[in-house]
N, C-alpha and C positions, 0 to 999 in steps of 0.2 A: 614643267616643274611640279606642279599638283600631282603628276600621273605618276613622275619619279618616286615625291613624297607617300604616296599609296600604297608602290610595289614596295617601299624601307618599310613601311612603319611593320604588314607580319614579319618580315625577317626581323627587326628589332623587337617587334613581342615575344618571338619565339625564343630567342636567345639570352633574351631577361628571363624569361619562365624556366630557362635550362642552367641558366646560373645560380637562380633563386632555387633552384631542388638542389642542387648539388652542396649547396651553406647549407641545407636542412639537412641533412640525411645524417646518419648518427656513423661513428666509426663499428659499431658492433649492432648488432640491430637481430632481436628474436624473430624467430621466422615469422610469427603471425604481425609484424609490425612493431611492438611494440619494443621501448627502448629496455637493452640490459645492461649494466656495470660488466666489464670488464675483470675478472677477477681469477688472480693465479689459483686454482685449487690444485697444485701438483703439491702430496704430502713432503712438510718440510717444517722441521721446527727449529728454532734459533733464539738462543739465550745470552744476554749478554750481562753476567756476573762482571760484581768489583771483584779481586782477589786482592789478597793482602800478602806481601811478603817482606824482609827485611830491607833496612835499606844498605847501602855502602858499608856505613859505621857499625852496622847489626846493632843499630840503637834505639829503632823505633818502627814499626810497620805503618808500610808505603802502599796505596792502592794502583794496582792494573786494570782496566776496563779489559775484558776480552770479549770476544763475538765465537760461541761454541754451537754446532748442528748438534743436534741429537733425534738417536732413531726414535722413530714413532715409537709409542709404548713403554718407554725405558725413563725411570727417575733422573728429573735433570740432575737434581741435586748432584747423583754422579756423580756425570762429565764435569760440573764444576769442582768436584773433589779432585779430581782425576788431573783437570787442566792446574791446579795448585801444588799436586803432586809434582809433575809433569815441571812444572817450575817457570819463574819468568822469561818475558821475551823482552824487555827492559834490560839493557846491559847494566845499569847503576846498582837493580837490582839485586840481591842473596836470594837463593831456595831456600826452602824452609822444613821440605820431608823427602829429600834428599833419601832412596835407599826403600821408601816406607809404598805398601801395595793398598788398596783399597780392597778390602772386603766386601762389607755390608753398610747400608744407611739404613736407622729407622725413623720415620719421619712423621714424628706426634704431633698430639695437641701441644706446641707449645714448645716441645723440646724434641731436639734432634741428637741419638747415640750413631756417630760413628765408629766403626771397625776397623783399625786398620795391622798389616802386618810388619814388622821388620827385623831379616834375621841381624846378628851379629849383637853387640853392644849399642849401647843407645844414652847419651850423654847429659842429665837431668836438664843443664838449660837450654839444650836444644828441642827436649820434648817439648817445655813449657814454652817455649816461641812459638811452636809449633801449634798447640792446646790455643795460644793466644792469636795466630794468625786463622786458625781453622774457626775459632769462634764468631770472629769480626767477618768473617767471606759470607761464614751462612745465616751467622743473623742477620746482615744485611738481603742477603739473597732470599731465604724463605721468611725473614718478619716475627721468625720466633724468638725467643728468650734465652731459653739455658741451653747450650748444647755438652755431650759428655762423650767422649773422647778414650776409646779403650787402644788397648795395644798388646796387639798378641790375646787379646781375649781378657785381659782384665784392664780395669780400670790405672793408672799412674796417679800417682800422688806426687808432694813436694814434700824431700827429704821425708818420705817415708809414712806422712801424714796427708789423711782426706785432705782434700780441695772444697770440693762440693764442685756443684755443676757453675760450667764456667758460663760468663756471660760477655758481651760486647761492651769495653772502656775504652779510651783514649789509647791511642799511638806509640806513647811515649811507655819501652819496654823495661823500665829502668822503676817507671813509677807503678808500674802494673806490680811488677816482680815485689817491690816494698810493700804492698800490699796484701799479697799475697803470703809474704813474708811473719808480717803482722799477725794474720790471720790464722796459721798454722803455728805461731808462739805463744799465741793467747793463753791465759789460762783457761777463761771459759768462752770458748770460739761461738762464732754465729755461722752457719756456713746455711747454703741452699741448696735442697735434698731433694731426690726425687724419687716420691712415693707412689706404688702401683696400689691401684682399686681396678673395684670393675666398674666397668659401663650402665648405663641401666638396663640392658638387656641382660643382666651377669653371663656375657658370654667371651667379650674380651676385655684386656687387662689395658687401662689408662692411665698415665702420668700425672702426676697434681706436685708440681714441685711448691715447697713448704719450707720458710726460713727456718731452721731450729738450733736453739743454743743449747753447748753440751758442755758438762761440766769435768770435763776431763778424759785424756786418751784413752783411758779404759770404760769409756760410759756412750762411744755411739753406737757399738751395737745397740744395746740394751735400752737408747733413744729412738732408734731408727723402729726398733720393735714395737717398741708400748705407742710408738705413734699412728703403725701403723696398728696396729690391734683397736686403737682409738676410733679409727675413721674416717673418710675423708673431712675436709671443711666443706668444699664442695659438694654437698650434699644435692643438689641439681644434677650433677654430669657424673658423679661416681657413687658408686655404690660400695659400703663394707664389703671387704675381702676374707673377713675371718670373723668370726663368734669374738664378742664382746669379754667371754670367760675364758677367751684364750690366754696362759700367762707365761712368761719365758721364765724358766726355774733358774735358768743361766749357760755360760756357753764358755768353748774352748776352741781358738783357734789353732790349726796343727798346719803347719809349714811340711810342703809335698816336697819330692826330690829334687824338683828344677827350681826350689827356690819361691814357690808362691803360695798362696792359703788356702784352706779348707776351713770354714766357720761351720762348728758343730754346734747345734742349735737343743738347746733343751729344754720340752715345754710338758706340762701338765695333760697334755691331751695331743691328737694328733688334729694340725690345722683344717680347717675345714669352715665353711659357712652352709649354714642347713636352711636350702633353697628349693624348691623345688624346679626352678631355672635353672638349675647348676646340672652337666653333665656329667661331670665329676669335679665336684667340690674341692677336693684335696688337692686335686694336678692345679684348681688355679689359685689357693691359695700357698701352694707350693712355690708357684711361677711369683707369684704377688713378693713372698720374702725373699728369693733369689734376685731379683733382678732390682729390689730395694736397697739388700745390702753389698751386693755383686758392683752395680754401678756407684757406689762410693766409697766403700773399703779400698782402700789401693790393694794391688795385687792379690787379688783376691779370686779365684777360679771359680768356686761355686761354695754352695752349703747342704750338710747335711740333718737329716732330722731326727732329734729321738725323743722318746715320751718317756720321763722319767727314769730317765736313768738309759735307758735300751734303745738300739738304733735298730733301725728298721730293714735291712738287711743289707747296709753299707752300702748306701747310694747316695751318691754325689751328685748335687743335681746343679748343673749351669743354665747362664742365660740361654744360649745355643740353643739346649733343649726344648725352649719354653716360647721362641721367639714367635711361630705362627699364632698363639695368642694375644699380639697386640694391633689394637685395631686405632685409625685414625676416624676424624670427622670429616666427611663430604656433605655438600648444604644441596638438597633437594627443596623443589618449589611444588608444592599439593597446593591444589583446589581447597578453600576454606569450603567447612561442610555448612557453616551459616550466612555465608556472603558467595555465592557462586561466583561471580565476577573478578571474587580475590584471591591472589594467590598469601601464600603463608612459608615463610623458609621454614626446614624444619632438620635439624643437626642429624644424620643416621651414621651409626659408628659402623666399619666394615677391617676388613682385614687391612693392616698398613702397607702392604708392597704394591697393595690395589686401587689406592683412591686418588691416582693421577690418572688413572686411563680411562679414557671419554666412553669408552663401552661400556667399562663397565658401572662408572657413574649414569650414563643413560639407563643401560638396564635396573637400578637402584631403585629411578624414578618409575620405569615401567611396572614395578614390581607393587606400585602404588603406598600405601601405609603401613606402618608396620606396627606390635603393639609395643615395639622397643624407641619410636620415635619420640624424639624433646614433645611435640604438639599432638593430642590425639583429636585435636581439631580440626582433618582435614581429611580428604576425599583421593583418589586416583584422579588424574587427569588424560588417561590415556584412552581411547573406547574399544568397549568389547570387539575383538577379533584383530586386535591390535599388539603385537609383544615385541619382544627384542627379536625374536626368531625372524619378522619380519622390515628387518633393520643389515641391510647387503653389506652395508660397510661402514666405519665410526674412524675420522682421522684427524690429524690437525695439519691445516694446512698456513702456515705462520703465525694468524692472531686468529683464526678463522676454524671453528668446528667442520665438518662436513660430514651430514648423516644421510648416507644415499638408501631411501625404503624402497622396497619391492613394490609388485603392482597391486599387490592385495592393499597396502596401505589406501591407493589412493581408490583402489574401490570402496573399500571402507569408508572410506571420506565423504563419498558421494550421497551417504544416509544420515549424514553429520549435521547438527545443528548449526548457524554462524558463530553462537557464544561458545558452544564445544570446542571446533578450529579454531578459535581467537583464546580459549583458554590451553588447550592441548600443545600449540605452538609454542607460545612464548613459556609457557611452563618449562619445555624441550629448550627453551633460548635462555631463559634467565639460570636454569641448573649449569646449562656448558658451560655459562660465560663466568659463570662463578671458581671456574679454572682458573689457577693461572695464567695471566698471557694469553687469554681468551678473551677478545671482543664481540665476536658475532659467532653467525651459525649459518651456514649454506645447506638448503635441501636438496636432494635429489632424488629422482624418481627413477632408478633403472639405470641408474649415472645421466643422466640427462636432469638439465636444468628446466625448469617446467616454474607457471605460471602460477597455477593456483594447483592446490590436493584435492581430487575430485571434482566435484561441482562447488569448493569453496570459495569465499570471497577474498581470502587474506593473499595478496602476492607475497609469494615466496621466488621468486624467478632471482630477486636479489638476494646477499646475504641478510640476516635479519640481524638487529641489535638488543639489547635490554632493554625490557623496558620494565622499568621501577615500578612508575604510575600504579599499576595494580598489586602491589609488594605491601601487605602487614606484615609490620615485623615484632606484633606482641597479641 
């Protein structure tokens, strides 16, 4: 029996020790040992907007959850325009733009102008269902305020009279309408307007919507003007768009062939701000009053300019024209230049059709400081021989960045401080994730997933998260 017991007991060690590695062993395992997360990075992005459309009774707007792909690079906003277009998949459901094409979206500080087309007639309470369901989808969906709603290229009014920029209210289209009502009978209306400045780089033009009350139909040009000649409030985020002595002598508007306006503008001087940041001055204080009075006169095409009395050689200038001068905010993380350890968000204004895409927000950041940044208290975080140029690919892979660097990156790394890597990273993590619909950031090396960059400490092997902890936010 002992002898029996002798030959079991290695066969029983042996087979406990083969069972006991086999519980251990990870389902995915880095070559060198060491354990990695599992993680889809096949590019793939997915949005899931409320929409809002009517209901049965066409009494009141009903929301739809939907689940929309969208190609890499491409403004969600769209597809979510697109999918409301496109109409519900709820049978209890009404569409609500029926016929109507997507244009353009511009996607501000605060406020978003949609485009859209539709030929044939167009029946005033179905537009404004429309103005009130397209309101409620995206201020829901992008977190903004006012949105303003052209058609065919100019702005719609109610019966004939501004709106102002619409905003997100309750459901009930009945009580919306009475309101609206109201407000368009007034004798001295309040409505919310939205004023173009520039930025503080005076190189693009930014939204500052601004409650103002008018004392009568024939007084908001001539409101809309002296306010904007005024200045922003904002004096932090915008900058005057025109000379303080600029003065409107008065104006005429002329009704074009197909039925829409031309606002003939007459001022003492021709517009202008005397900057030495301005490229040309005139083209944006031009852009500044077009797209001020353009987005709230109802049908209104564009406007022209004369200086007492004389136009300037009959030029009609629309929004269209003027539109690559509007820039959004994306939030960059720099190195504070007094606390190396901290980072500092800092607002940098860029063209608007560009400040969804992760490229080119990355390169923003590589580009280090600028002297147009909200904080000039802050530093590059990125080390010399380091740029976008050496950056293979920039994607989003669900909730997940993916910035695959060349190999120069990680030689470079290998002369790198720990506090450099530890700031240089999360710098790269905390700017992505300040996407939308960005959680984390996955590195890569060559499209391979790798451990550490160079000879550094920080694993990167997994996706990485925000981290706050080192975030001043004044």
């Amino acid at each position: 029996m002992k002898k029996l017991i002798c030959l079991l007991l290695p066969v029983l060690m042996l087979l406990t020790a083969c069972s006991t590695w086999q519980r251990s062993t990870p389902t995915t395992e880095y070559e060198q040992g060491l354990l990695m997360q599992e993680v889809d990075l096949e590019p793939s992005i997915t949005v899931n907007p409320v929409l809002y459309f009517l209901n049965e009774a066409g009494t009141k707007l009903e929301a739809e959850t939907r689940e929309i792909n969208v190609p890499q690079n491409e403004m969600r906003e769209k597809y979510v325009v697109q999918a409301l277009i496109d109409g519900p998949q709820t049978a209890s459901l009404t569409p609500v733009a029926e016929g109507y094409q997507l244009n353009r979206i511009e996607l501000l500080s605060d406020v978003v102008n949609v485009y859209l087309d539709k030929e044939g007639t167009r029946r005033e309470s179905d537009v404004i269902n429309l103005k009130f369901a397209l309101s409620a989808t995206l201020s829901d969906y992008t977190g903004k305020t006012y949105v303003n709603i052209f058609i065919n290229g100019t702005q719609f009014g109610y019966q004939n009279m501004p709106t102002g920029a619409f905003q997100k209210s309750n459901e009930d289209l009945a009580e919306q309408l009475n309101l609206l009502q109201q407000k368009t009978q007034a004798k001295n209306p309040t409505m919310q307007a939205v004023l173009y400045f520039l930025d503080a780089s005076e190189t693009f033009l930014l939204p500052e919507a601004r409650r103002l009350a008018f004392s009568g139909n024939e007084d908001y040009i001539t409101v809309l003007v002296e306010e904007l000649i005024k200045g922003p409030v904002d004096a932090y985020n915008h900058q005057p768009v025109v000379e303080s002595t600029l003065k409107l002598l008065g104006y005429e508007i002329e009704e074009t062939t197909n039925g829409n306006d031309i606002v003939k503008l007459n001022f003492n001087m021709e517009p202008f701000l005397g900057s030495q940041k301005f490229i040309d001055s005139n083209k944006l204080a031009v852009a500044a009053l077009t797209y001020t009075i353009c987005s709230f006169m109802p049908n209104t095409t564009g406007i022209e300019i004369l200086v007492n009395g004389r136009a300037g050689g009959d030029v009609i200038h629309s929004m269209s024209d003027y539109e690559e001068l509007l820039g959004s905010n994306i939030l960059l993380y720099l190195q504070s230049s007094t606390t190396p350890s901290i980072l500092m968000g800092v607002d940098r204004i860029i063209e608007q059709d560009k400040a969804y895409v992760p490229r080119v927000v990355l390169g923003e950041l590589m580009r280090g400081p600028s002297g147009a940044d909200t904080d000039s208290r802050v530093e590059s975080t990125i080390p010399m021989g380091i740029s976008l140029e050496n950056v293979k690919e920039v994607y989003i892979a669900n909730d997940t960045v993916v910035v695959d660097f060349d190999k120069t990156v990680d030689e470079v790394m290998q002369s790198v401080s720990e506090d450099m890597e530890f700031i240089m990273l999360f710098s790269i993590v905390n700017t992505l994730t300040s996407i939308e619909g960005i959680r984390r950031v996955q590195f890569l090396v060559e499209g391979e997933r790798v451990e550490y960059l160079g000879d550094g400490k920080i694993s990167i092997i997994d996706p990485v998260i925000k981290n706050p902890g080192i975030i001043r936010y004044s």
